[in-house]
MDTraj code that builds the backbone (N, CA, C; nanometers):
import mdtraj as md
import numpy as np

residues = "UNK UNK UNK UNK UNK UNK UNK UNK UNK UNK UNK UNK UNK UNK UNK UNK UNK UNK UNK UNK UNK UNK UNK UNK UNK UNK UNK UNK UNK UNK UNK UNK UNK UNK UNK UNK UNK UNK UNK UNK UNK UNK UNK UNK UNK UNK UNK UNK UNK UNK UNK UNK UNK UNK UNK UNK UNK UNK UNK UNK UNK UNK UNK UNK UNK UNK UNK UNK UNK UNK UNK UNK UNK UNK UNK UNK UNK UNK UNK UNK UNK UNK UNK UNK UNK UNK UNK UNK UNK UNK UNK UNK UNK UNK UNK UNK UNK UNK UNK UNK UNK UNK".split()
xyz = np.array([
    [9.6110, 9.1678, 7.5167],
    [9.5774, 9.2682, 7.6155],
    [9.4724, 9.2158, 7.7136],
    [9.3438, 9.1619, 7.6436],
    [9.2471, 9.0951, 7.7290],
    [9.3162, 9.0024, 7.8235],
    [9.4177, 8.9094, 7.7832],
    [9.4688, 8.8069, 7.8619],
    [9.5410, 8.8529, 7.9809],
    [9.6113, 8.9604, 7.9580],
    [9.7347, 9.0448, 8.0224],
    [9.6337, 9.0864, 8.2106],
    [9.5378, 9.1363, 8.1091],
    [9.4078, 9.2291, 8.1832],
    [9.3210, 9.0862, 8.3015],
    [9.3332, 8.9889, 8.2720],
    [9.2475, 8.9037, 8.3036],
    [9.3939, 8.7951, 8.4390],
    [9.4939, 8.8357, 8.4170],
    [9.5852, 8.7819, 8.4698],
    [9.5697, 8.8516, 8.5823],
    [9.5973, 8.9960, 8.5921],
    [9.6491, 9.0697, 8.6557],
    [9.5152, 9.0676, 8.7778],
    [9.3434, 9.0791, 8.7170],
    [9.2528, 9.0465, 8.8267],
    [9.2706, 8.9290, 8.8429],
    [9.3332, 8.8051, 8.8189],
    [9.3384, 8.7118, 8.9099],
    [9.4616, 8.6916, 9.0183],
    [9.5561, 8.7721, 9.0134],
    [9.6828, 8.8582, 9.1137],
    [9.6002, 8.8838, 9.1739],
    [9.5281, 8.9836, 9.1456],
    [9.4271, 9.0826, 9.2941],
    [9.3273, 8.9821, 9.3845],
    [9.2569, 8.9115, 9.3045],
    [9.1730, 8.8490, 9.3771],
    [9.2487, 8.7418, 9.4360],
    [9.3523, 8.6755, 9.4068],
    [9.4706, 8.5879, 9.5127],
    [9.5049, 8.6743, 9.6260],
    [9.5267, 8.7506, 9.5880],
    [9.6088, 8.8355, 9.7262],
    [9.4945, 8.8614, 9.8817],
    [9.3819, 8.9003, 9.7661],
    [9.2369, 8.9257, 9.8766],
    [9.2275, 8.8689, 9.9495],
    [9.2466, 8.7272, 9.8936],
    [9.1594, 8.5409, 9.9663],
    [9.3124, 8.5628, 10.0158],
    [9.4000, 8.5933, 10.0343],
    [9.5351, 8.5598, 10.1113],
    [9.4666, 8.6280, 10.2369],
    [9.4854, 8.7726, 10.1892],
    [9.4340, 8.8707, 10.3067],
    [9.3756, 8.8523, 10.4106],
    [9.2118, 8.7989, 10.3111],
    [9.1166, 8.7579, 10.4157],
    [9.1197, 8.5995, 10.4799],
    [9.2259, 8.5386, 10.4187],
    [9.2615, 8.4241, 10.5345],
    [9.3267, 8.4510, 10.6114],
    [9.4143, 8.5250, 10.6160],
    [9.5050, 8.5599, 10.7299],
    [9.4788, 8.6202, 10.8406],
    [9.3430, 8.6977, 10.8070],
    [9.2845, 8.8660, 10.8895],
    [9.1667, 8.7888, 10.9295],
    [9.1160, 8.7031, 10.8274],
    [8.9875, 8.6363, 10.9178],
    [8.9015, 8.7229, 10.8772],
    [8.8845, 8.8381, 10.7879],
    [8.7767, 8.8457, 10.7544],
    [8.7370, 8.7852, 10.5796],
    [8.6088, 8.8333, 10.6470],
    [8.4919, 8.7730, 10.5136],
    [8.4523, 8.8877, 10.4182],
    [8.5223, 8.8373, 10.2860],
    [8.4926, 8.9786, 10.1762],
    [8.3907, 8.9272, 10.0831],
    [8.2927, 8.8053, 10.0679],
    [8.1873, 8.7692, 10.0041],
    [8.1194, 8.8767, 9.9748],
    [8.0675, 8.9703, 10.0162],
    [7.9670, 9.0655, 10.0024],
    [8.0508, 9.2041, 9.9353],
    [8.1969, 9.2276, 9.9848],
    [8.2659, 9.3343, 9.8875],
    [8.3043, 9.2925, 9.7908],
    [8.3413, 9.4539, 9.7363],
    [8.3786, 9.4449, 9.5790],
    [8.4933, 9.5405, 9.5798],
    [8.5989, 9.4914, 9.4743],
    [8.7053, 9.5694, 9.4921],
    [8.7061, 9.7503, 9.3994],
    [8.7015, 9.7990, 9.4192],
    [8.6910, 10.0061, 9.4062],
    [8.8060, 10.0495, 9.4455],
    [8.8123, 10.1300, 9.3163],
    [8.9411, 10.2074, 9.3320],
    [8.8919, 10.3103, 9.3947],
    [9.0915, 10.4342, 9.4287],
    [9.0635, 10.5413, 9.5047],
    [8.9830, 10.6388, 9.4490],
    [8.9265, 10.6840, 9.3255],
    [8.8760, 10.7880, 9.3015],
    [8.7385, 10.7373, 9.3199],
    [8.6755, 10.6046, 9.3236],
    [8.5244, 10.5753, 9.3889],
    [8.5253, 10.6027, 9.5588],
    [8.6358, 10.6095, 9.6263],
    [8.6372, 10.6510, 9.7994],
    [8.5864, 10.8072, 9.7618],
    [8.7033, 10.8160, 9.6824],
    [8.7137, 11.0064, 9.6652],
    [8.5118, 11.0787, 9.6638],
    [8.4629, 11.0382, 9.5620],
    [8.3698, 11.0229, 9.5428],
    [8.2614, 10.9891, 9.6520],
    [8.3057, 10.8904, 9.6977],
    [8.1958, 10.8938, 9.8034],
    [8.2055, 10.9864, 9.9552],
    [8.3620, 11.0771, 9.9546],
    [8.3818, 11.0966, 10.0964],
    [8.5166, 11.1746, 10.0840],
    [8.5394, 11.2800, 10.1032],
    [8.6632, 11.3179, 10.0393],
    [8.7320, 11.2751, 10.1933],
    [8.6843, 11.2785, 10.3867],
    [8.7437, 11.2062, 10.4445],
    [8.7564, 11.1030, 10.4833],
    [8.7233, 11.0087, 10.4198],
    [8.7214, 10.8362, 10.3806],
    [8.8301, 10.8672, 10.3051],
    [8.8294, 10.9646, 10.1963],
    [8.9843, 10.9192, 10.0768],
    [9.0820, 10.9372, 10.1726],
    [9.0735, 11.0586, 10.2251],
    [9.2077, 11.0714, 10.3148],
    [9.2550, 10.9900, 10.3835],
    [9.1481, 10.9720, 10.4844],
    [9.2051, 10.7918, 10.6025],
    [9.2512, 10.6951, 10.4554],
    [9.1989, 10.6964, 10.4026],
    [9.2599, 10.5685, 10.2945],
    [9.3509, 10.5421, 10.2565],
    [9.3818, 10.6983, 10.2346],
    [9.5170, 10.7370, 10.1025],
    [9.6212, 10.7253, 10.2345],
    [9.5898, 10.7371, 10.3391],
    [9.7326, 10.7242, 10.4226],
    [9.7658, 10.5551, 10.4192],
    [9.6543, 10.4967, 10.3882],
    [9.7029, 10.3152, 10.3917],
    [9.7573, 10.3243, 10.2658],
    [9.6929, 10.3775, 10.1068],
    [9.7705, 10.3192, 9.9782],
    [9.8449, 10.4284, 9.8986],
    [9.8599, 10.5546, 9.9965],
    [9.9928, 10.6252, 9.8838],
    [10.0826, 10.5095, 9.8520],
    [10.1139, 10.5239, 9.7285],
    [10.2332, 10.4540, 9.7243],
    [10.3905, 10.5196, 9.7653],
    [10.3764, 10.6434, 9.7987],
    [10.4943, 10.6777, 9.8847],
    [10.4799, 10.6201, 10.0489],
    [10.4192, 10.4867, 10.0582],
    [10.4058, 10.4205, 10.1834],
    [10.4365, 10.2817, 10.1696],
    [10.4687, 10.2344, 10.0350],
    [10.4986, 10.0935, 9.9849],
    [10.6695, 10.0886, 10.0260],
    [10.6835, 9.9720, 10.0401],
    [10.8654, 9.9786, 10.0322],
    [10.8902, 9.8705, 9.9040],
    [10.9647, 9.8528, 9.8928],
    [10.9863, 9.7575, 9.8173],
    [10.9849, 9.6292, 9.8185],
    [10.8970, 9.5701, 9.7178],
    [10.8285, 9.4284, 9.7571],
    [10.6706, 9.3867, 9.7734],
    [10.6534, 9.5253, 9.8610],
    [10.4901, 9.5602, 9.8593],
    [10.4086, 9.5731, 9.7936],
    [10.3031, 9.4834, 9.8008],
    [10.1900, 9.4726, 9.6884],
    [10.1076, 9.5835, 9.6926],
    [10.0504, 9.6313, 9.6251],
    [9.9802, 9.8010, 9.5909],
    [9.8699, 9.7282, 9.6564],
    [9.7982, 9.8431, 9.7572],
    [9.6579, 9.8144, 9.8308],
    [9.5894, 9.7928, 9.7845],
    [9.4605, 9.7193, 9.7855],
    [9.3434, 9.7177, 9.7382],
    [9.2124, 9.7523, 9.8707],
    [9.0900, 9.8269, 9.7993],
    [9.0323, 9.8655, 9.8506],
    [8.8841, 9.8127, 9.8117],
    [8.8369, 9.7349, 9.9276],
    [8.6882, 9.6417, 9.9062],
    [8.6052, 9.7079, 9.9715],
    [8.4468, 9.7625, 9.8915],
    [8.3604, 9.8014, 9.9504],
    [8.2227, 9.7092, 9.9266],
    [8.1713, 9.6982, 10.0798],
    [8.0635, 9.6089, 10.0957],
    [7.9856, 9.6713, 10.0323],
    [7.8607, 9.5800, 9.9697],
    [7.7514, 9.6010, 9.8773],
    [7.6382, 9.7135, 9.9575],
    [7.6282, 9.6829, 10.0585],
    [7.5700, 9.7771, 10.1427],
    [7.6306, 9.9651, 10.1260],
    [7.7602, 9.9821, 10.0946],
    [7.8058, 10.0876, 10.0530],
    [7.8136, 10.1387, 10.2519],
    [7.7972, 10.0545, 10.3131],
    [7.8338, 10.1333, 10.4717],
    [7.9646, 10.0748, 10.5326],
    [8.0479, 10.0004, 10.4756],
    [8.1611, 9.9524, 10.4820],
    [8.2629, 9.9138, 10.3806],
    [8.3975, 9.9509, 10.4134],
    [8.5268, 9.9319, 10.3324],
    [8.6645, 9.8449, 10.3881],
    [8.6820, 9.7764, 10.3253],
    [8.8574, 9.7333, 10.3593],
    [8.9198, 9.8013, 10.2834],
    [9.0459, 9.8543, 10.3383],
    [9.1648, 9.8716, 10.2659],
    [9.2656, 9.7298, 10.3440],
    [9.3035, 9.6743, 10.2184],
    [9.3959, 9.5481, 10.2644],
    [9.5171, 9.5692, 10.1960],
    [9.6665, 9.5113, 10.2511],
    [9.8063, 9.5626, 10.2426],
    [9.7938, 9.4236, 10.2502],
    [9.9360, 9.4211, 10.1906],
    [10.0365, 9.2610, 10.2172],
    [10.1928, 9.3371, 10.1972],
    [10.2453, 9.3395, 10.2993],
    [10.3674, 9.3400, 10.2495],
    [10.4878, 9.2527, 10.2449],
    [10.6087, 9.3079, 10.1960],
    [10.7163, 9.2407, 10.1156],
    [10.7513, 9.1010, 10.2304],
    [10.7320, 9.1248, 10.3164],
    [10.7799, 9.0329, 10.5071],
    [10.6632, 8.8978, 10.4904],
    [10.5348, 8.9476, 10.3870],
    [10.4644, 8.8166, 10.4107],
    [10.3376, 8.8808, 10.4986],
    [10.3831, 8.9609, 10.5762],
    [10.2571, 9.0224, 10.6514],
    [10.1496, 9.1033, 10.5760],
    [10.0431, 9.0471, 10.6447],
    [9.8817, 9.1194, 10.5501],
    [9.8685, 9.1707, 10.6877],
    [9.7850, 9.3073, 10.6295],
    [9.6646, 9.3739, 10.6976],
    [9.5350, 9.4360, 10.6397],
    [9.4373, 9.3710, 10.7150],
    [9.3013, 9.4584, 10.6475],
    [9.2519, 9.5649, 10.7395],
    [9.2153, 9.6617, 10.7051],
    [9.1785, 9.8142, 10.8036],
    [9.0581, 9.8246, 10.7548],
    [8.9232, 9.8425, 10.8503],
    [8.8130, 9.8298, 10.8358],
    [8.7863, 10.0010, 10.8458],
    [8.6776, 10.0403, 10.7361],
    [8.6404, 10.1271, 10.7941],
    [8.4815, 10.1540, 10.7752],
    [8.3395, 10.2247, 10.8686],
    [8.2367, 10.1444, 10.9089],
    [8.1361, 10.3208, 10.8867],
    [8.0662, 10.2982, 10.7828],
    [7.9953, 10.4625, 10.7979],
    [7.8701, 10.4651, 10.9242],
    [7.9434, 10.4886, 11.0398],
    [7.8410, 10.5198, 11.1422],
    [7.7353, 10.6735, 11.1370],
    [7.6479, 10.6785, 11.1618],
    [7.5535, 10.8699, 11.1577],
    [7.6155, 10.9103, 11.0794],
    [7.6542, 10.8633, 10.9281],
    [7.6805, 10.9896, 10.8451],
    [7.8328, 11.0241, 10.8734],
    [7.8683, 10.9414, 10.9295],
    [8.0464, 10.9810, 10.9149],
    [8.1434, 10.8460, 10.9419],
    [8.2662, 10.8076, 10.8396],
    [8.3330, 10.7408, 10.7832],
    [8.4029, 10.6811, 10.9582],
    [8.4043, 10.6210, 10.9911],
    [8.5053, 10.5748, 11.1521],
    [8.6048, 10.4668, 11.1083],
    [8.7525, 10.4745, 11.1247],
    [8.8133, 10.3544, 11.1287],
    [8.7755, 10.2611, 11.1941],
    [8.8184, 10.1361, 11.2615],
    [8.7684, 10.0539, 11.3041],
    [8.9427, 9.9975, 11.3814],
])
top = md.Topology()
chain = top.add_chain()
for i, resn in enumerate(residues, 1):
    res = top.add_residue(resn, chain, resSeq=i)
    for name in ("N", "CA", "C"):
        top.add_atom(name, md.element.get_by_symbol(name[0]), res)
traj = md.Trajectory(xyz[None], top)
């Protein structure tokens, strides 16, 4: 199980360093958080989010989103790769107290 468990974060963290080579950004300082830590911090941060990783938005082939929040806690990626090879990372930036895409 440990091994199974230890595979599967090294899938995620490949896909990231794919991501962020492709997108050009720099995730050194994030950490990967699931949706109920967005939820938690912002119920409209979850929402903008959940429209990048419902999985009634995956097609087939598509790698399940992951969601990186900077240590600072004032910034998030949600990053996609899908089935075509294409990545995207969607920034989003807590300006005055409220969540802004980017």
């Amino acid at each position: 199980m440990v091994k199974a468990a230890k595979t599967f974060e090294n899938i995620l963290i490949q896909r990231a360093n794919e991501i962020s080579h492709d997108t050009g950004i720099d995730l050194s300082e994030y950490s990967l958080i699931d949706k109920q830590k967005v939820f938690e911090m912002d119920s409209e941060l979850f929402e903008g989010g959940h429209e990048l990783t419902r999985a009634s938005s995956l097609q087939v082939g598509d790698s399940m989103p992951q969601i990186h929040l900077h240590e600072s806690g004032e910034s998030l990626y949600v990053l996609r790769q899908y089935a075509d090879g294409t990545n995207m990372a969607v920034e989003f930036v807590l300006e005055n107290g409220k969540w802004e895409k980017q």
